[in-house]
C-alpha positions as a Markdown table, in Angstrom:
| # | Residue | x | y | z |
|---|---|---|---|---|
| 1 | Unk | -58.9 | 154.0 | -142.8 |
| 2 | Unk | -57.4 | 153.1 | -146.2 |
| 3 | Unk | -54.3 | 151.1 | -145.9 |
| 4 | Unk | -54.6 | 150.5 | -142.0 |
| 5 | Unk | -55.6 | 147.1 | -140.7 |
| 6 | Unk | -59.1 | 147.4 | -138.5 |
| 7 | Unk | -58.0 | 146.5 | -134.9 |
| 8 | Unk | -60.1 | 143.6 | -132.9 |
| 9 | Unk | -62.8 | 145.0 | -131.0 |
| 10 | Unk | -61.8 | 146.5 | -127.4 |
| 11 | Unk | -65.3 | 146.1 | -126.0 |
| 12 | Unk | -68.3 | 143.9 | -126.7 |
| 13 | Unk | -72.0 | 144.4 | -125.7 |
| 14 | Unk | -72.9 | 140.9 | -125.5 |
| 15 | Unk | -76.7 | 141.0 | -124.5 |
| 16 | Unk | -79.2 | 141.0 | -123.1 |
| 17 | Unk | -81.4 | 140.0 | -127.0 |
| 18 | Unk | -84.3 | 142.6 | -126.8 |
| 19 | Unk | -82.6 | 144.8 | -123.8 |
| 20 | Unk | -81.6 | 147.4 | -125.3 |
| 21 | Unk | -78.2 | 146.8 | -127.1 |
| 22 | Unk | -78.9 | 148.4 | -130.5 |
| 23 | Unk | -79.4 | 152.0 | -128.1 |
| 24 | Unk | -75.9 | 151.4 | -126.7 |
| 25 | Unk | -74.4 | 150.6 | -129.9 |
| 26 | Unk | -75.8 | 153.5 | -132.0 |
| 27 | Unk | -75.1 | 156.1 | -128.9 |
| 28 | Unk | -71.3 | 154.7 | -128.1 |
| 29 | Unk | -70.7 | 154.7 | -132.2 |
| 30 | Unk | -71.7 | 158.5 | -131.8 |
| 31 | Unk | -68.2 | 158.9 | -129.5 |
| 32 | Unk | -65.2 | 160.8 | -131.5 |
| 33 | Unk | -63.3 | 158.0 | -129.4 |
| 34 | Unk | -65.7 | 155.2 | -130.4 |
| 35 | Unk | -66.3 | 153.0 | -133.7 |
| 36 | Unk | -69.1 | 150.2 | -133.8 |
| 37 | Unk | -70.1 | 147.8 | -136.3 |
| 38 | Unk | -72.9 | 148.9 | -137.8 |
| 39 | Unk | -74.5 | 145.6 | -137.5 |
| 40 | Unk | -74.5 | 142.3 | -135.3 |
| 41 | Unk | -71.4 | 140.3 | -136.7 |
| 42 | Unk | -72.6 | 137.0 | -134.6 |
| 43 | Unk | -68.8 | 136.2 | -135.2 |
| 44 | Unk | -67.9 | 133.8 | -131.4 |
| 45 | Unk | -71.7 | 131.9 | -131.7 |
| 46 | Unk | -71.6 | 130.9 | -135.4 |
| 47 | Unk | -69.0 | 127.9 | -135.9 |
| 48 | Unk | -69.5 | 128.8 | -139.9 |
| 49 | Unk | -68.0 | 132.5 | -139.4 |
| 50 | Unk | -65.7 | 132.2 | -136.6 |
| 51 | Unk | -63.9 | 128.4 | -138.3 |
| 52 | Unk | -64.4 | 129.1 | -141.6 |
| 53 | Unk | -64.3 | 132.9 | -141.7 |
| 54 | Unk | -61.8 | 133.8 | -139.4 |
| 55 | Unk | -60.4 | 137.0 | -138.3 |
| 56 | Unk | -60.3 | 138.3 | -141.9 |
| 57 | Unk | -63.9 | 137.6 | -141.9 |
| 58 | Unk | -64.2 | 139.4 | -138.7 |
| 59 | Unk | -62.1 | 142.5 | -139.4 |
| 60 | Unk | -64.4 | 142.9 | -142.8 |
| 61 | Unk | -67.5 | 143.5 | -140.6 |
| 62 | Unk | -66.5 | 147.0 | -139.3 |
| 63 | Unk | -66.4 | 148.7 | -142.7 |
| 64 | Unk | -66.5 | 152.4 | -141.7 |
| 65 | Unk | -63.7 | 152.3 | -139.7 |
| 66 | Unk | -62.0 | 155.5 | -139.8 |
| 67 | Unk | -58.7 | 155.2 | -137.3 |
| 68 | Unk | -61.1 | 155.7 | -134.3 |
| 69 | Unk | -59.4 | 154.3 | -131.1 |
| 70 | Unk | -62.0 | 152.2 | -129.5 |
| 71 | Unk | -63.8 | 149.6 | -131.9 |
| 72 | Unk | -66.5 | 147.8 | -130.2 |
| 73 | Unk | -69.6 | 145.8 | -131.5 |
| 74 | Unk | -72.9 | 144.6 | -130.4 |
| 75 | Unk | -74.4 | 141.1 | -130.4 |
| 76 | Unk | -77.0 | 139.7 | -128.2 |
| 77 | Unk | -76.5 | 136.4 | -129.1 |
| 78 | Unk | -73.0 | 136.0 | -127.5 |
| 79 | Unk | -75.1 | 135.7 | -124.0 |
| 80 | Unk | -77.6 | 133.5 | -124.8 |
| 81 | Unk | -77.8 | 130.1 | -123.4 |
| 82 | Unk | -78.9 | 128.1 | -126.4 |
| 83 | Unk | -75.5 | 129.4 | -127.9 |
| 84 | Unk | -73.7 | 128.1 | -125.4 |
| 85 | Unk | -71.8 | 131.3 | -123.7 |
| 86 | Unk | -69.2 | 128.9 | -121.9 |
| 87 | Unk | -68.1 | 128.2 | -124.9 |
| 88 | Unk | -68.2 | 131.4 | -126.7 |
| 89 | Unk | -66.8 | 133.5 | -123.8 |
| 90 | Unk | -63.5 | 130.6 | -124.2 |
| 91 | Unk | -63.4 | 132.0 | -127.7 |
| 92 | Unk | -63.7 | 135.7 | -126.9 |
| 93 | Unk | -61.0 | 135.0 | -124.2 |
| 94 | Unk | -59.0 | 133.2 | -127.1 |
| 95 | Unk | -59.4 | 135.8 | -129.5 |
| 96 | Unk | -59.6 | 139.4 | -127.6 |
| 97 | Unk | -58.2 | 138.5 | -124.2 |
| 98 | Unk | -57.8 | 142.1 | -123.0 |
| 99 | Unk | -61.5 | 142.9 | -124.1 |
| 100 | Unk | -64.4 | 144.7 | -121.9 |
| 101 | Unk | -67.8 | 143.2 | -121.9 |
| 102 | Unk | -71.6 | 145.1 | -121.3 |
| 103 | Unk | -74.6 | 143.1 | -120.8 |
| 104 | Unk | -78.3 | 144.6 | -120.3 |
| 105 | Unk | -80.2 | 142.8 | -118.7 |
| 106 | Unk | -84.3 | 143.2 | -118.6 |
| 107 | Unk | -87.2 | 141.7 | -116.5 |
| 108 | Unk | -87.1 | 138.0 | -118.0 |
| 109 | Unk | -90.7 | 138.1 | -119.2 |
| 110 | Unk | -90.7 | 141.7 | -120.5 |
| 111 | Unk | -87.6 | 140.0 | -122.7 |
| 112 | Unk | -89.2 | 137.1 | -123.5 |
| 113 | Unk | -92.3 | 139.1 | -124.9 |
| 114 | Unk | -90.6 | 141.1 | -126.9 |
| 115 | Unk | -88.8 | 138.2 | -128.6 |
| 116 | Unk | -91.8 | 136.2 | -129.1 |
| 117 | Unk | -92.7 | 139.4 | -130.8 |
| 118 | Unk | -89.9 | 140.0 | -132.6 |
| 119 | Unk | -90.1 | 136.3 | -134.2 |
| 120 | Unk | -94.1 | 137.1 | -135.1 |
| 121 | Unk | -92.6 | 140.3 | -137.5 |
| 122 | Unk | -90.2 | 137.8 | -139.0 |
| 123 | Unk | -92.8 | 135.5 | -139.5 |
| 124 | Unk | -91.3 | 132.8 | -137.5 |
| 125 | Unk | -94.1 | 132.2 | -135.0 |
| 126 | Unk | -98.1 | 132.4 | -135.7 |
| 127 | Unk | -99.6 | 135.7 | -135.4 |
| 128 | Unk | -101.8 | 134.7 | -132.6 |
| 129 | Unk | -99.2 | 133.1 | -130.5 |
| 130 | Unk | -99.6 | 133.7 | -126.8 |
| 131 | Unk | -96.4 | 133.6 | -124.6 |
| 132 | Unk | -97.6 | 131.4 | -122.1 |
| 133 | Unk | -98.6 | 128.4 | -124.2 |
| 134 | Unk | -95.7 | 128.5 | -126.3 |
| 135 | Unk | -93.4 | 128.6 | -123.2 |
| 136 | Unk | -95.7 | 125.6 | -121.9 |
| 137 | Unk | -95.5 | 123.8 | -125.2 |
| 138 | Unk | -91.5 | 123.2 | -125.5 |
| 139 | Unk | -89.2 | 122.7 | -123.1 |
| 140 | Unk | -87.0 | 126.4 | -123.0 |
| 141 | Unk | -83.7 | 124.3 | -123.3 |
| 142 | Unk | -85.0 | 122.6 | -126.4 |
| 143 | Unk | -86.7 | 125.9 | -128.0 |
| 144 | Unk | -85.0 | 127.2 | -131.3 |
| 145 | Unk | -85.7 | 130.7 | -130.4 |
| 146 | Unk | -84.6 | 130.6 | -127.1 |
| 147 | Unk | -87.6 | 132.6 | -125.8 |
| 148 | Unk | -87.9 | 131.4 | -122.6 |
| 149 | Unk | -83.8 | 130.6 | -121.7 |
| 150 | Unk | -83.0 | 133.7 | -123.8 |
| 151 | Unk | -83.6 | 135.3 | -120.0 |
| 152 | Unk | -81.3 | 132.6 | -117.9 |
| 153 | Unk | -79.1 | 135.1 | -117.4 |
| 154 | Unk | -77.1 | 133.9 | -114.5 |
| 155 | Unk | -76.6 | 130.8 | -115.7 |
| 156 | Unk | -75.5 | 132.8 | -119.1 |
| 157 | Unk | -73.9 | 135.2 | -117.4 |
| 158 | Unk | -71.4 | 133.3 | -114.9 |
| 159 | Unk | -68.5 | 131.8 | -117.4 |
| 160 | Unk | -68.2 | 135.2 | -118.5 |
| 161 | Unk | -67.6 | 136.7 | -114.9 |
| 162 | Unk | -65.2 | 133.6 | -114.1 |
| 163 | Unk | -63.2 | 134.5 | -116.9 |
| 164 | Unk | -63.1 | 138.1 | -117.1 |
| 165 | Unk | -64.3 | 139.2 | -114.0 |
| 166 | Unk | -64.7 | 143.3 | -113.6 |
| 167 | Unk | -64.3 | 143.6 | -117.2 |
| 168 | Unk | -67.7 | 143.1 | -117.4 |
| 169 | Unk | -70.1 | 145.3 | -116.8 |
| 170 | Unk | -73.7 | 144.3 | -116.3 |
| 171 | Unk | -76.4 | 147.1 | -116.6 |
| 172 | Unk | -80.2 | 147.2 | -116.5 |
| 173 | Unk | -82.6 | 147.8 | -118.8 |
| 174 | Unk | -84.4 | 149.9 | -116.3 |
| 175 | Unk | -81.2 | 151.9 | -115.6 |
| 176 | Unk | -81.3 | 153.0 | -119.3 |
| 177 | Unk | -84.9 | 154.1 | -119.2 |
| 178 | Unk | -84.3 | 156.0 | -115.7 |
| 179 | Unk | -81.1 | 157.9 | -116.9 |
| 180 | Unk | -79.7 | 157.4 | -119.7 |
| 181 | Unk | -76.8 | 160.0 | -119.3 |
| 182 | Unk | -76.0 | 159.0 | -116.5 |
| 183 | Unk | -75.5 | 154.8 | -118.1 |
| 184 | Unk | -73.8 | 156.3 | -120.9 |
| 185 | Unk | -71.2 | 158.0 | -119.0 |
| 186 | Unk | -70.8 | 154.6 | -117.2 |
| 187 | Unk | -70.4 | 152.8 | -120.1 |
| 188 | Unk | -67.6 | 155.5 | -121.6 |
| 189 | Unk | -65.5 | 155.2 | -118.0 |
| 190 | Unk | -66.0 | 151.6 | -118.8 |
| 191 | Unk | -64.5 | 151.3 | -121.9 |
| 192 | Unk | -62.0 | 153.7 | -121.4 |
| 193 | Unk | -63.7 | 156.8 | -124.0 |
| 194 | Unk | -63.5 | 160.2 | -122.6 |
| 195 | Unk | -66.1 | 161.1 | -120.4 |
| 196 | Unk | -66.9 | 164.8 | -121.5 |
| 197 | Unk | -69.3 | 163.7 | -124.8 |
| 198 | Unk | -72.9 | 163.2 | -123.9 |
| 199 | Unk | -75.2 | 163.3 | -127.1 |
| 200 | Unk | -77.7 | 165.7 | -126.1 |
| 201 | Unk | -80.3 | 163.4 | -127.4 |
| 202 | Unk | -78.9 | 160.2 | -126.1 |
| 203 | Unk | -82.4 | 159.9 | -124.4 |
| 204 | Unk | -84.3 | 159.9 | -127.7 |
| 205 | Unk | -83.1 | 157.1 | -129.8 |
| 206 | Unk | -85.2 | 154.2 | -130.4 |
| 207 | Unk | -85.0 | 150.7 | -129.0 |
| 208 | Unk | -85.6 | 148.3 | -131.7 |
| 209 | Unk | -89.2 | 147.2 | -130.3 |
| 210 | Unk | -90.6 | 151.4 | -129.8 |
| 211 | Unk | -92.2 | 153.9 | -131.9 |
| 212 | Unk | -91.0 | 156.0 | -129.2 |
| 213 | Unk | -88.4 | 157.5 | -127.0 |
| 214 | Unk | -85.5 | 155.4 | -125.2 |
| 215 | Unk | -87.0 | 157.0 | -121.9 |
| 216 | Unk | -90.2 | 155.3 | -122.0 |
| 217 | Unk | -91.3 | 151.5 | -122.0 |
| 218 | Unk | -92.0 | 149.5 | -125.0 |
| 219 | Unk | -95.6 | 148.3 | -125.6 |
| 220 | Unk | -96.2 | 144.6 | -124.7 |
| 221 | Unk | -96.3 | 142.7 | -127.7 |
| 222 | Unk | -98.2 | 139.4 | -126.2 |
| 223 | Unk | -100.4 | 138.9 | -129.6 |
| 224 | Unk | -102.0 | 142.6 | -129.6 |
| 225 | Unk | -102.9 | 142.0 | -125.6 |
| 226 | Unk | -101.3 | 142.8 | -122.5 |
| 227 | Unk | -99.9 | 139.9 | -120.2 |
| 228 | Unk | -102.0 | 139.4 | -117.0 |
| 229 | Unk | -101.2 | 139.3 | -113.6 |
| 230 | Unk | -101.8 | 135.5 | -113.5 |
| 231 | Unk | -99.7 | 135.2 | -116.5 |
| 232 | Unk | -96.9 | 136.9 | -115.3 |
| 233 | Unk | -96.8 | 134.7 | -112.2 |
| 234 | Unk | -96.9 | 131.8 | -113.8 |
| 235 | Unk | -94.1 | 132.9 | -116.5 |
| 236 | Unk | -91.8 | 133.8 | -113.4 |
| 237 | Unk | -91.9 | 130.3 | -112.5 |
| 238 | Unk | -89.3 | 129.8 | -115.0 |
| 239 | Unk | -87.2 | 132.8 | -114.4 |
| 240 | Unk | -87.4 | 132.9 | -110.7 |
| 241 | Unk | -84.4 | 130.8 | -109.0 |
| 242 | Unk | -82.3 | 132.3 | -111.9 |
| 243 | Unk | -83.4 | 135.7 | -110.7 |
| 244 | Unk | -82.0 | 135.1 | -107.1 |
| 245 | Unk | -78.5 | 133.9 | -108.3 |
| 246 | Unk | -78.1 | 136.9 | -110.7 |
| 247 | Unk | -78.7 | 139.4 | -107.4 |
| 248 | Unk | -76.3 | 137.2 | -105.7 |
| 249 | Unk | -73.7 | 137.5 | -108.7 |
| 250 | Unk | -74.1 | 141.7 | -109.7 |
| 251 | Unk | -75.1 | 142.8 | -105.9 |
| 252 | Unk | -79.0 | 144.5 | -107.3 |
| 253 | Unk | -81.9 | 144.2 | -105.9 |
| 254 | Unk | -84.3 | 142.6 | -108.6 |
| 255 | Unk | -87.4 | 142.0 | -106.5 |
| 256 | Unk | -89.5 | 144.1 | -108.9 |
| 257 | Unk | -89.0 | 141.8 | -111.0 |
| 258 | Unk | -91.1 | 139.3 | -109.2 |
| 259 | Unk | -95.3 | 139.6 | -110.2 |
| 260 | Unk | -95.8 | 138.0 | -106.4 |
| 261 | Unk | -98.5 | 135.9 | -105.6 |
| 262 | Unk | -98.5 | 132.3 | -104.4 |
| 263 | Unk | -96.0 | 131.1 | -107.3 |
| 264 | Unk | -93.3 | 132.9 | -105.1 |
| 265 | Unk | -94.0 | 130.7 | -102.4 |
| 266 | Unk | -94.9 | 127.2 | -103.8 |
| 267 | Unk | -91.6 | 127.4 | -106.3 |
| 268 | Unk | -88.8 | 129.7 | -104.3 |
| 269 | Unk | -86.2 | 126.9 | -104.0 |
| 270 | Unk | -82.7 | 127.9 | -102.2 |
| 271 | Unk | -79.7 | 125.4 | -103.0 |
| 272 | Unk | -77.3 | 126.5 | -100.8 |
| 273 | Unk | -79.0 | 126.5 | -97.6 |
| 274 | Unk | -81.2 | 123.2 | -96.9 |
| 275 | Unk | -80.3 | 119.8 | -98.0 |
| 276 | Unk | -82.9 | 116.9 | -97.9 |
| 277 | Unk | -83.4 | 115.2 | -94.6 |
| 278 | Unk | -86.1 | 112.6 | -95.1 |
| 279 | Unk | -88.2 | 111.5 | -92.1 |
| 280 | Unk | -88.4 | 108.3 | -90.9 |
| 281 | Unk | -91.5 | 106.1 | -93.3 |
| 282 | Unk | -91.1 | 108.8 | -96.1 |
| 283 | Unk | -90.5 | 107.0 | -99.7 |
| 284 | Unk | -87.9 | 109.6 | -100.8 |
| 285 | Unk | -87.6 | 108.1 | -104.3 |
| 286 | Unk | -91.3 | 108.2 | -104.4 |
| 287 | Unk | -91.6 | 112.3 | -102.9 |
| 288 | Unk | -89.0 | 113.2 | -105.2 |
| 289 | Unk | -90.9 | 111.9 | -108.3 |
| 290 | Unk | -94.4 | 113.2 | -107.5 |
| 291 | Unk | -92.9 | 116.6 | -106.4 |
| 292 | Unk | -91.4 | 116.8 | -109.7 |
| 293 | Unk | -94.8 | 116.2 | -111.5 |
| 294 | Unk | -96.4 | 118.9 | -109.0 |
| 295 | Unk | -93.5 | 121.2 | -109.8 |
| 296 | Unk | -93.8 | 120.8 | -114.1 |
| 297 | Unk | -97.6 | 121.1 | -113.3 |
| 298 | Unk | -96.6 | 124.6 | -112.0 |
| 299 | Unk | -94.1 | 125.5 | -114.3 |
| 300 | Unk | -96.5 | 124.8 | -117.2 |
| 301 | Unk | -99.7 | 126.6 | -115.5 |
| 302 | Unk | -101.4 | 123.2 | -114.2 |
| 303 | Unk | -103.5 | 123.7 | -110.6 |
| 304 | Unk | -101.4 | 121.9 | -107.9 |
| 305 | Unk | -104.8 | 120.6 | -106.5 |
| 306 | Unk | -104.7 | 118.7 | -109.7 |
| 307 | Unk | -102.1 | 116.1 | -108.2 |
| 308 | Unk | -103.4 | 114.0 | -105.9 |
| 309 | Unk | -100.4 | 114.0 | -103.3 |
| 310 | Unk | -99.9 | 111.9 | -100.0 |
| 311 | Unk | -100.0 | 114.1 | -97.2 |
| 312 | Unk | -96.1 | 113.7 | -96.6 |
| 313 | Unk | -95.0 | 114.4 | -99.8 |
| 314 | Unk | -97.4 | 117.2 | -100.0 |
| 315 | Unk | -96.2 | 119.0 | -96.9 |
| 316 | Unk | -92.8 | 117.3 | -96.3 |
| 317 | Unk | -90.0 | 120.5 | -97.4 |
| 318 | Unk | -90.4 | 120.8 | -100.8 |
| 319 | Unk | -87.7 | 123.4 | -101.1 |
| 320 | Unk | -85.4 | 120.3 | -100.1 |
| 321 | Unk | -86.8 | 118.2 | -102.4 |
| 322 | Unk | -86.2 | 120.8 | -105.2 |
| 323 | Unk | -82.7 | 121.1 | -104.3 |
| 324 | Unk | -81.9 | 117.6 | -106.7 |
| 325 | Unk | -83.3 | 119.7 | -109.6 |
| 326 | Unk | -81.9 | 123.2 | -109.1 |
| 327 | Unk | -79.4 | 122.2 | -111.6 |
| 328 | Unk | -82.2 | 123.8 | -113.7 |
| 329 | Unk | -81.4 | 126.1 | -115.7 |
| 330 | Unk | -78.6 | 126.7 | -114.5 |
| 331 | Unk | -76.3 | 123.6 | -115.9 |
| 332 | Unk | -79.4 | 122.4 | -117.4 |
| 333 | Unk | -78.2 | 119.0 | -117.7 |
| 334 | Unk | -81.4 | 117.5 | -115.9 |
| 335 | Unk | -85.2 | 118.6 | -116.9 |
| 336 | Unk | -88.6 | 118.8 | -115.6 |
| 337 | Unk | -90.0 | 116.6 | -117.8 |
């Protein structure tokens, strides 16, 4: 609007990357009520825009702004881990304290194979890169693209709720795909838009990664193949004990998430219920280093028959022992290296 100063946003859809956000942004822009940027600003993550730039800087990036009521924007990177959301959600606090959030979130390794595919279009990974070796070859905390911690979404995820608690709303991917009408009414109570405008199409545009309709599912994008069962399993490893905070923290059942199989057994660790108690002639310093090895061997696809583990160590509660390094990923201060 010529001559009128662009308010700051009064909602953000903060991720999930590869979820589904550019669907929610082009369907809530479509709202008489509702203006969106027309592209990610990456505004709280980038030091360069949000120090040097400034709010100037940021009021520039929603250029058809036409007096609408609600401005919002989209961009996944405010929730990912590598961009450290505690401190990007003190800057959004900072900046837009009043401000709603949305997040969609998507099964972990769907995500994480439609990033890795994403980066092969850009030409950032190989053309031939399999998910599972490149997950195995870097440690996710230390990977550029976030592929891996891009679906830590607890551990993303919790500064936001402490610091704006039911102002964010956290959706699924699956939600979208199942009924989209009835997520995009959500989102418009949410936000505070009037209810009573449904696009009549809202099912039909694209997510970024389709050639076809929001209601179905995207083609997997693991090099030209599909990811096996096996593969699957052994990729969960890394999203699993993340998995089970995040149903503690939005009250969903995510168990279809899970491939199953004898990773769910050998690496379901829970932190809040059993604490070490070593039995009397068991080396604990010694149990707690070999059951790391066994546990990086799983993580990163290696046989646990592989190790050759003393009877106590091999059978003495493992979950227990795992309790020391459950810090990962969610502070991920401590590794499994």
């Amino acid at each position: 609007m010529p001559g009128s100063e662009v308010p700051l946003p009064k909602f953000l859809i903060i991720g999930a990357q590869k979820s589904g956000t550019r669907w929610l942004r082009i369907n809530a822009g479509r709202h008489p009520d509702v203006y969106t940027a027309p592209s990610e600003t990456m505004f709280f993550h980038s030091p360069e825009r949000f120090d040097a730039g400034g709010l100037d800087w940021y009021r520039a990036q929603f250029p058809g702004w036409a007096g609408e009521p609600i401005v919002g924007e989209a961009t996944p990177g405010y929730m990912m881990w590598r961009h450290r959301p505690r401190q990007v959600a003190r800057r959004i606090a900072d900046v837009v304290p009043g401000v709603r959030l949305i997040a969609i979130l998507r099964n972990p390794i769907d995500r994480a194979d439609s990033a890795m595919a994403h980066f092969i279009r850009k030409g950032r990974l190989p053309s031939d890169s399999n998910l599972l070796e490149l997950a195995g070859r870097t440690p996710p905390e230390h990977d550029p693209w976030g592929i891996v911690s891009g679906g830590w979404y607890a551990a993303s995820l919790k500064p936001y709720r402490e610091l704006f608690g039911d102002r964010l709303l956290v959706l699924l991917h699956d939600d979208i795909t199942d009924d989209p009408r009835r997520v995009y009414r959500q989102v418009l109570h949410h936000i505070g838009a009037a209810p009573d405008f449904v696009p009549s199409d809202v099912g039909a545009v694209l997510f970024s990664t389709q050639r076809t309709s929001a209601a179905e599912s995207p083609e997997p994008s693991n090099g030209s193949r599909k990811l096996s069962k096996d593969e699957r399993q052994r990729l969960f490893a890394y999203f699993r004990d993340d998995v089970r905070m995040l149903e503690d923290m939005i009250d969903r059942d995510l168990s279809g998430w899970d491939p199953g199989g004898s990773y769910s057994v050998s690496l379901r660790v829970d932190p809040w219920k059993e604490r070490a108690r070593p039995r009397s002639g068991v080396d604990v310093g010694r149990c707690y280093e070999q059951t790391a090895t066994w546990v990086e061997g799983l993580v990163r696809g290696v046989s646990a028959e592989q190790f050759e583990l003393p009877t106590p160590c091999a059978k003495w509660n493992v979950r227990a022992l795992l309790d020391k390094l459950v810090e990962l990923p969610y502070q991920c201060e401590a590794t499994l290296r």
